[in-house]
Each structure stands twice: as C-alpha cells, then as structure tokens.
N, C-alpha and C positions, 0 to 999 in steps of 0.2 A: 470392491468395485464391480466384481461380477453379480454381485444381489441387484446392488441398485441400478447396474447399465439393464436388466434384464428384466427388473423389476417395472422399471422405465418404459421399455419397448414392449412390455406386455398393454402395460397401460396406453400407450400412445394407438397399438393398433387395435385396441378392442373398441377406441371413440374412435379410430378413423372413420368409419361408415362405409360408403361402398365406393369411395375412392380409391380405402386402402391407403397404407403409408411401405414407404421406402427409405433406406438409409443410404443416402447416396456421399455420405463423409463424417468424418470425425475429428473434433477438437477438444483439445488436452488446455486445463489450466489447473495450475494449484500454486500454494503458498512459495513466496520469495522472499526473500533466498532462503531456500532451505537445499542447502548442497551434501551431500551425502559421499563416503568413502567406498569407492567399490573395486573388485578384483579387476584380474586383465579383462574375463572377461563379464567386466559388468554385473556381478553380484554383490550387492549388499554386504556390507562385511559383516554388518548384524545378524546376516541370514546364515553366518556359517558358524559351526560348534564351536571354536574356538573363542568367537567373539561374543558367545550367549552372554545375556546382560550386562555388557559393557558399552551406557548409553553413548560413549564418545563414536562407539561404530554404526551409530544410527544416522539418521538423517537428522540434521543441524535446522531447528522451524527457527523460523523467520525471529521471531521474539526474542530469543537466545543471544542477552548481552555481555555475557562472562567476554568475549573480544573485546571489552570495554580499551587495555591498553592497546592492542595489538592494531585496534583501528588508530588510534594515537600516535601511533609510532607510523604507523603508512602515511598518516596526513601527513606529519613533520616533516617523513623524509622525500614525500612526493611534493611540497613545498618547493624545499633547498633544492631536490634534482629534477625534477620534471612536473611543474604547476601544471602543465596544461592537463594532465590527470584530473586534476580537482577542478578545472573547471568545468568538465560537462557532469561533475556529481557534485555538485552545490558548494564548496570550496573546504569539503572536510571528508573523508571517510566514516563510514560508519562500522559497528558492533555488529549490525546484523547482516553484513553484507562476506562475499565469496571470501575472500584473501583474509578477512579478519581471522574469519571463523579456523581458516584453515592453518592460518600463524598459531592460532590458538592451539589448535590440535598437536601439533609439531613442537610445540612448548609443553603442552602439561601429559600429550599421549604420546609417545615417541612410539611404542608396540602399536597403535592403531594407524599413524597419519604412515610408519615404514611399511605395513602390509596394504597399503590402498597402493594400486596400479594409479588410479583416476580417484578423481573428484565428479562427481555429476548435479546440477542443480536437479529436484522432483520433478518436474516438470519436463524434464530432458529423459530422465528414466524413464517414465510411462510411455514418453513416446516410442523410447525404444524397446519398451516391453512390447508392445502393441504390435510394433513391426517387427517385432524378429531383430531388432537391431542394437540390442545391451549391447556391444564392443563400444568402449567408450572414445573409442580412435573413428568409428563409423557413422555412430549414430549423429544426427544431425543437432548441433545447439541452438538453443532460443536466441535471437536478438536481443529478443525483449530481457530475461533475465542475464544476460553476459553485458549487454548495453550498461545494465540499472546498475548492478550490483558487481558486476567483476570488470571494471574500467575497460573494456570491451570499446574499442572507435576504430574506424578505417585509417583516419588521420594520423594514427601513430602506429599504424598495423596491426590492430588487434590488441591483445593483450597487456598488458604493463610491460616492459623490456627483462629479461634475462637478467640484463645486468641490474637493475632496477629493483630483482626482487632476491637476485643473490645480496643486497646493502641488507635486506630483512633477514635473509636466512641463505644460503647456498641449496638447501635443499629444496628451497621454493622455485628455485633457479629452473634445476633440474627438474622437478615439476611440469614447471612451462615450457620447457624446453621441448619435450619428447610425450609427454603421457596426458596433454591439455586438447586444445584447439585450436587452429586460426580461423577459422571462417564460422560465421553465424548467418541465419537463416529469418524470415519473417514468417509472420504466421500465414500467410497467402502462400507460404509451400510447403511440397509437400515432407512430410518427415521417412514415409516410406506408404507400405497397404498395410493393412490388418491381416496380421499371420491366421496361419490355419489355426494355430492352437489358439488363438487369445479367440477369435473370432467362435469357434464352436463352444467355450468358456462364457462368452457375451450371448451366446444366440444371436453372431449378427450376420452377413454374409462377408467370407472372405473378399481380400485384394481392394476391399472399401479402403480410397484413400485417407489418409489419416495426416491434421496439417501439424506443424512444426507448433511446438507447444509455448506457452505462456504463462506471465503470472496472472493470479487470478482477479486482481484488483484491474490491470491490464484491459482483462476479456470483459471484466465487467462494465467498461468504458464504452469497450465497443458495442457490447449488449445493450448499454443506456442511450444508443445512438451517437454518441462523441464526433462534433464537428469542430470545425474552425471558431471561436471566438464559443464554445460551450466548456464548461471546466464540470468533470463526475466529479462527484463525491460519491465514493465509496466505501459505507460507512457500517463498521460492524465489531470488532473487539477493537481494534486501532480505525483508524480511516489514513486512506489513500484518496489525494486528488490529482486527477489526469487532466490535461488539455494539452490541445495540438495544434500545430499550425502548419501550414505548406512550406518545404523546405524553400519552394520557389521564394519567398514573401520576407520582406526586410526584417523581420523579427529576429532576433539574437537569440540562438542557444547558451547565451553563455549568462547563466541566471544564478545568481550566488544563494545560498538556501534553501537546493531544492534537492531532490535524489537523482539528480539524472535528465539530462536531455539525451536522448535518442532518436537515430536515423529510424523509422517506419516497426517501432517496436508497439505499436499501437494499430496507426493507421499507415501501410504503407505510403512512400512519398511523404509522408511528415515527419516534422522533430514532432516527438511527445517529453512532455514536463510532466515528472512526479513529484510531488511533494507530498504529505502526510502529519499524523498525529499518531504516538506510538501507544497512547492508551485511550481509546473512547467509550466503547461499549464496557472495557475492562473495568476501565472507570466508573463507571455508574454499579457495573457489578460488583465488584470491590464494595462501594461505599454500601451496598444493600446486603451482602453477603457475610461480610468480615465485621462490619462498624454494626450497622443498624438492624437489619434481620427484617423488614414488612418487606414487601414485594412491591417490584417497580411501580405499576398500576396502582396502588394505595399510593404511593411516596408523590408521582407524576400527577394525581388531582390535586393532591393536596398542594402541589410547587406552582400547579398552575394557577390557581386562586388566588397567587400571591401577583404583588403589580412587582417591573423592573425599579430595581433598587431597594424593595421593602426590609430585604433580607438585613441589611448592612453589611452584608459579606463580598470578598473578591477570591477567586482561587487560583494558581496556577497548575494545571494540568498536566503537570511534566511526574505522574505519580510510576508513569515507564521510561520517563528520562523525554525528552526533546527531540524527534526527528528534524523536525523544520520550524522555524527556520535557522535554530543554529544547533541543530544538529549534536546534541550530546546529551548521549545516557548516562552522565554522569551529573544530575542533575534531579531534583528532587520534586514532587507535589509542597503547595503551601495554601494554607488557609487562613485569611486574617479578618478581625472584625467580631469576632466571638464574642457573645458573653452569654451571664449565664439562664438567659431569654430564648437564646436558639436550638431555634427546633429542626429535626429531622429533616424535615419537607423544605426548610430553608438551605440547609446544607447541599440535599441533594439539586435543588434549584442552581445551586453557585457552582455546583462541578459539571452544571451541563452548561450554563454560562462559560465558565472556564475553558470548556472543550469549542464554544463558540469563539470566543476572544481568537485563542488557538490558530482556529478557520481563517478570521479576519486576515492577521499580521499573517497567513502563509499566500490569500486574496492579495492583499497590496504590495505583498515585497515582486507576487510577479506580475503586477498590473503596473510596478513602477517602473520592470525593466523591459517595457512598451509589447508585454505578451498581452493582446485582449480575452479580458473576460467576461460578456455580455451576459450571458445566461448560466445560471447552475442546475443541475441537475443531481440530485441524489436519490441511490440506489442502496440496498443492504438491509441488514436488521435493526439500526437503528431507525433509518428513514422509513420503511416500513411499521416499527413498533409504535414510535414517540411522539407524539403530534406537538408536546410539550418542547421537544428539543427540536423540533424544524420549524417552528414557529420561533423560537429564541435565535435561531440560524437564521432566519430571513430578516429577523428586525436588527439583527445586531450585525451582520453583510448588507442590509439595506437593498436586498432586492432579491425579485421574486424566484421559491423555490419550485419545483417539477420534481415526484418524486415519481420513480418507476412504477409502472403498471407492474412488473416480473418482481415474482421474491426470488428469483435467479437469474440474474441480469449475468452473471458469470458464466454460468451455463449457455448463456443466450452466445456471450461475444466467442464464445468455443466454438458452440454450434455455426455460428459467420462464419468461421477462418472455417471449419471444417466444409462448410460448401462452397466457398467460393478455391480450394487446393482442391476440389473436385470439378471444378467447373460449370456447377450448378450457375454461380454470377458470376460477374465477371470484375467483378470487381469488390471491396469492402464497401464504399457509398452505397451500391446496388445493392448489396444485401442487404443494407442496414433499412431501405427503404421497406426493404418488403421482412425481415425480421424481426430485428431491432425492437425494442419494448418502448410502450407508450408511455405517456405520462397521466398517471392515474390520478394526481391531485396536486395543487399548489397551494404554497402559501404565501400569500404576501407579508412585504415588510409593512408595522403600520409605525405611521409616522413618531407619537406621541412616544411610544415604547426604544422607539429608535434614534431619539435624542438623549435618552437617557441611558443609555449602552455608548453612547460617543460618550459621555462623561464617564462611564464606568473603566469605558474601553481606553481612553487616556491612563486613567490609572492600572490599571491591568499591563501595560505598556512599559509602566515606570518601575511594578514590579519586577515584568519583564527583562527590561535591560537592566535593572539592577543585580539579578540575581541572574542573568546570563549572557552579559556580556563584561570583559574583563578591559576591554582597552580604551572604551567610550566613557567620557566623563559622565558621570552620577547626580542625578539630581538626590539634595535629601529624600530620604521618605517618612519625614517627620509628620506631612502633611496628609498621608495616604490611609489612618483610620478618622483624622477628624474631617475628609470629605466624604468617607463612606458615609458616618454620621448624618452627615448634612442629607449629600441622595436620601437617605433611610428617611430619616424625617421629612425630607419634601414629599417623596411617595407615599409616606401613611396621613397626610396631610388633604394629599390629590382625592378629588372628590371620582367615586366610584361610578362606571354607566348601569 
C-alpha cells in the first residue's frame, strides 16, 4: 500500500503544474466480505508466530465458499426465528458473507476462531490502520460492509440478536455480545486522521481526515456517478450491480434475490440494492486458461463474427455457484447443445451470453419489485476490456450501455467519500458532479440481435429454473436442444450486412 499510495502521489504532483496538488482526504475500499480474525488489540492473527501459515488466520476474501453449510443453516434458522433478517439480504444467506465465514471457522478451527479477540471486515482494518485506531472495540465499522454482509439494520438493533446466534453456536453469542459492534458509520464520515506513522510511511501529511471505509464494488458505484433510477455494473472477476433510490420514495427495500438493501451504504439518505454474479471475468478466464489456452483477444474476434444464435449453444454461468438471484453456491456451470462441430470461439461466445442471461434475470427480478432501472452504467475490467461482451449486455438487457471513462471507478468513489468526510463538498451528489467519472463510450442494443436473445433468453430461463429452483413446477426440457437447433439454423440462414 505504501508503494503504490506514494507511487500515486509522486505521479499526481509532478502533472499538477503550477497549481500544485493537495491531499485534503482519504478513502479506503477493498474486497467484501473479507473479515479477518484479530487480537484484542487489533492484529492479525496471521501477523503473529504462532499463527504462521495457518490460512484460517488470515483474512477470509470474499470468494471463499467452503461456509457453503454454515450459510444454510443461518437461512433455515433465521426463517423459523426471525425472517425479517432475510429479508433486507435477499431471502437467503450466503457462503461469502461475515457470520457464515465465522461458523465456519468455529467448526473446522477452534485454536484460530478461540484466540481471535474480534472479527474485522478489510475494509474496517485499513481504516484503522490509518488512523491509529486497530482496537477492534474503537475503531469505527462500515455500514456498507456490516449492512451487506453481517445482517447489520437499525430495525432490529444492529446485529442478529444474542440469542439468535447462540441457536448457531453459544460462542457466536458471546461473540456478539462483548467483542463486535453496535453502531456503523457511512462513508461521508469520518473514521478518524492519518496517524503520524502511516502518514510519513505514505508521504502524505498527517491529521488528513480519512473517511469510514467500504466495499469496493460500493465505491465503484459512487465513482461511476450512481443516481436514482441508474443501476452500476461493476464488472471484473464476478460483477456486482448497485442501485439506489431515496429513502424518502415509495420503493420497497424488501427485494427477494438480491444481497442486501441498506440505509446510505452507498449514497447517504438512500436504500442501495446489491445484487451480483459470482463468476464473470472468472468465467471467461477459466474457459481460456484451464480448457482452451488462445487469449481472450484471438477467442473475442473470432465469437464476434459469429451472428446471436449461430453457436447453438446455451450456458448457465453458475461455474462459482449463483449469487442472485437465488443465491446458492451449491450449484454448478452447464453447457448444452455441443457437438462435435464446435469450436472454441463458439464456446467462449455462450459463456459471455450466459454471464449476460445472468445480468437480465438479476435486471427484472428488481425492476418487478417496482426499483426503476432507466439507465446502466458499467465500470471494471470487463467493461473496459470486451466490446464483444457489452455489446451482448446491451442487446440482450435491451438498452443502452455507458461504460466508464475511469479504469478505477473504485478509486474514484474512495477518493468522493474521502472529500466530502473532509469537507471539501458537501455532500456525495456535489462530488460526484465535479469527480465522478464520465462515460467514455456506449453501446446500444440493436434491435434484430435482440429478438433473438429473448428467444434464447426464454430458454436460458427454463434452464434456469430447472436446475435452481426446487419448489416451482418444471416445465420439460425435452424441447430445449431441439430449439437451440432451430435459432442455430435460422441464424446461419439470416443473410449477412
């Protein structure tokens, strides 16, 4: 962190010119949930001899589905004793979220989860490295990551209840009880200044306020400008989509399939809606890396010369298991429609298809429960890389993409919260007007391409709910390779421009 903040601020002030630059704030984002076990006061358990290479004492990244039961067991029992937990986190718990990770630990490390004082999301640490304020009783927690991931609401006091997490474990109890949190913070404040040590470590100048940290998909929202009736896509090994709305405003937090509605974990004064896909970029690397070996760039001309449908192929994208919208890692990738004609570039065409389908069904489940989504906007390394997969996103969502000007829209929505918890603006809108990253390019949907992703996308659907969901009647799916057929055939049929 001290290379690149320093490396950073060398850069920025050798172009300032004779304006000259100042650091008048600082903002913390990284990976969520990735919560970490640390002493009383705040160390890493990994950082100490004892704990040398025992990855349980490390920080928990976000990916990390081994909680696969332990989330299972939270949904069921927060079900039967207290639903209203699951309804502001999309009507399930997840594997990658705080409490899973930490049942987990308590089940398979009992020497690692008994010597942790606290639990800290990354995010929560930096900031209190920053400020001099590791005590895990002190330092200030994120909204945004206790909101998303550790059932975190005002509505019921904070945290899950005591009794609520002694039915999981008794020592989860105790946990919550004495060595957690009650209160969280948004990023518009502050977490504390920049200690003298991090600050002479940074090259930066002390007592710079520093704001209350975030996740990074989060900051990236705010970096891409996120407003009312705009949904990010932020899109890079998985993708996370954000959108907000005014708490003031009729719209319902209570959205089944999503990660989370939260009080101002985004944009203060609003619920923000996450929902996501646990494998995108993954996905396409996976299929380049592991299966086939050309490089994205060779694979993506060649998928592009292909018209929607030629491939005959449908995929389902769940190759890291299902964030949204039903939410379970316990769920697999599928490929159907193969023979022994297909080629590589068709393959990799249907897994960014797939990752579109994906997008759609996470677009309409909250477009049905009356959140507006008018405009999208995507940011990351896909949106940046792919022209081939934001083109498939726009015809198969049916409306026009905006992809960031910034290949650090994260950095950007940090850098917001870190001026306006200085006071530079006075608000997140106010920043975003004068920070906030542009839109460097759009793609539209086009029509002809986009009727034939509705037929695709029906069947994508059928696989969908066949293969994940358990309690909704089943259509056969006798009919699902003799219509890929058919698309296949119409498309190599359709005469070329």
């Amino acid at each position: 962190m001290a290379r690149a903040v320093r490396g950073s601020w060398a850069e920025v002030t050798a172009n300032a010119g004779d304006e000259g630059a100042e650091v008048v704030g600082v903002g913390v984002d990284t990976t969520g949930s990735t919560p970490g076990p640390v002493d009383r006061a705040g160390t890493p358990l990994c950082l100490l001899p004892e704990f040398d290479g025992d990855l349980d004492a490390c920080f928990w990244l976000w990916k990390d589905h081994t909680a696969h039961a332990e989330a299972t067991e939270i949904t069921i029992l927060a079900k039967k004793l207290h639903p209203e937990y699951l309804v502001r986190c999309g009507g399930s718990y997840s594997s990658e979220w705080f409490w899973s990770k930490i049942l987990h630990c308590l089940r398979t490390n009992r020497r690692v989860f008994d010597a942790a004082f606290s639990w800290v999301e990354c995010c929560d640490f930096v900031t209190g490295v920053l400020t001099g304020t590791s005590d895990p009783l002190v330092m200030k927690r994120s909204r945004c990551a206790a909101g998303h991931k550790a059932m975190f609401c005002s509505e019921w006091g904070g945290l899950p209840s005591s009794d609520f997490l002694a039915q999981l474990d008794p020592a989860l109890a105790e946990l919550r009880r004495s060595r957690l949190f009650d209160t969280t913070y948004t990023s518009d404040e502050r977490a504390g200044v920049l200690c003298a040590e991090w600050a002479e470590r940074l090259g930066l100048p002390a007592g710079v306020p520093v704001a209350v940290g975030a996740i990074d998909a989060h900051a990236g929202a705010v970096g891409s400008g996120i407003a009312p009736g705009t949904l990010v896509k932020i899109m890079g090994t998985s993708t996370c989509d954000i959108c907000v709305f005014p708490k003031s405003s009729a719209c319902s937090a209570d959205v089944p399939g999503i990660c989370g509605a939260v009080d101002g974990s985004v944009l203060p004064g609003h619920i923000a809606l996450e929902a996501g896909q646990a494998a995108v970029g993954d996905l396409f690397n996976w299929f380049v890396g592991m299966v086939h070996g050309e490089s994205h760039d060779a694979l993506a001309a060649a998928a592009a010369a292909l018209a929607p449908g030629e491939t005959g192929l449908l995929a389902l994208d769940w190759n890291n298991g299902n964030r949204n919208v039903l939410a379970d890692q316990r769920l697999a990738g599928l490929l159907v429609g193969q023979t022994l004609r297909t080629r590589p570039e068709e393959v990799y065409r249907a897994l960014v298809e797939a990752t579109a389908f994906g997008a759609r069904a996470i677009v309409e489940n909250i477009r049905a429960h009356g959140v507006p989504v008018d405009r999208v906007v995507a940011c990351g390394g896909v949106a940046d890389a792919s022209a081939l997969a934001m083109q498939i996103y726009a015809d198969v969502l049916r409306v026009e993409i905006g992809v960031a000007r910034s290949p650090q829209t994260c950095a950007v929505g940090a850098a917001i919260a870190g001026a306006v918890c200085a006071g530079a603006y006075a608000s997140f809108p106010k920043a975003q007007r004068a920070m906030a990253s542009s839109v460097a390019r759009t793609y539209a949907p086009n029509p002809a391409a986009a009727a034939v992703y509705d037929e695709l996308y029906a069947l994508f659907r059928q696989l969908h709910d066949a293969f994940g969901l358990d309690a909704v009647p089943q259509r056969p799916l006798f009919n699902i390779m003799k219509d890929l057929m058919s698309i296949r055939d119409h498309a190599n049929r359709a005469p070329t421009n």
